[in-house]
N, C-alpha and C positions, 0 to 999 in steps of 0.2 A: 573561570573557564566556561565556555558557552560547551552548551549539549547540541551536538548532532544528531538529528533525526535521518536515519538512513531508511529507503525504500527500499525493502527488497523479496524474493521470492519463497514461497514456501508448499513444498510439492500435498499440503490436505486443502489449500484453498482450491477452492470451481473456478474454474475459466466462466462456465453460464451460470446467469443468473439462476438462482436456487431458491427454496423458501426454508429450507434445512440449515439452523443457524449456522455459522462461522465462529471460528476460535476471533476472542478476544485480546485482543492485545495491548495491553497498555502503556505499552512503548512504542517500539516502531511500526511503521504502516506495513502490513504482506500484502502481496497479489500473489498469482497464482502464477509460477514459471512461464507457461505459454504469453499472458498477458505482461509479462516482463520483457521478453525478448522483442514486445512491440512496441513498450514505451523506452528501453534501454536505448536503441535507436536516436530517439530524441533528446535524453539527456546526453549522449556520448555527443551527440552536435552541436549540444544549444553554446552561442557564442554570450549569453546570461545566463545570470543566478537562475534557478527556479524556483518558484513558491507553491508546495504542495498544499490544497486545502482537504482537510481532513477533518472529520467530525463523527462522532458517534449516535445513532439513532435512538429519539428522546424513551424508546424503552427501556433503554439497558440500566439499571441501577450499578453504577461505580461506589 
């Protein structure tokens, strides 16, 4: 069975950029509700797949 990676909203992430960490998640990717309802738009259209890239910044020890 393949794992789905879902995109989705979480009302403690910032809309603006911050220097104040963010929750980690080692699963699926959050944004922030606002910035959902503006990419939600583009997945609900796309006539393809999408490929999300996602990466963690080389400070974070996992």
């Amino acid at each position: 069975m393949k794992r789905a990676i879902v995109l989705h909203s979480y009302s403690d992430m910032p809309t603006e950029e911050d220097t104040f960490p963010v929750y980690l998640s080692l699963g699926c990717p959050m944004v922030s509700p606002t910035f959902f309802k503006v990419i939600e738009k583009y997945i609900k259209n796309s006539k393809k797949p999408i490929i999300i890239h996602a990466f963690y910044g080389s400070k974070i020890k996992l």
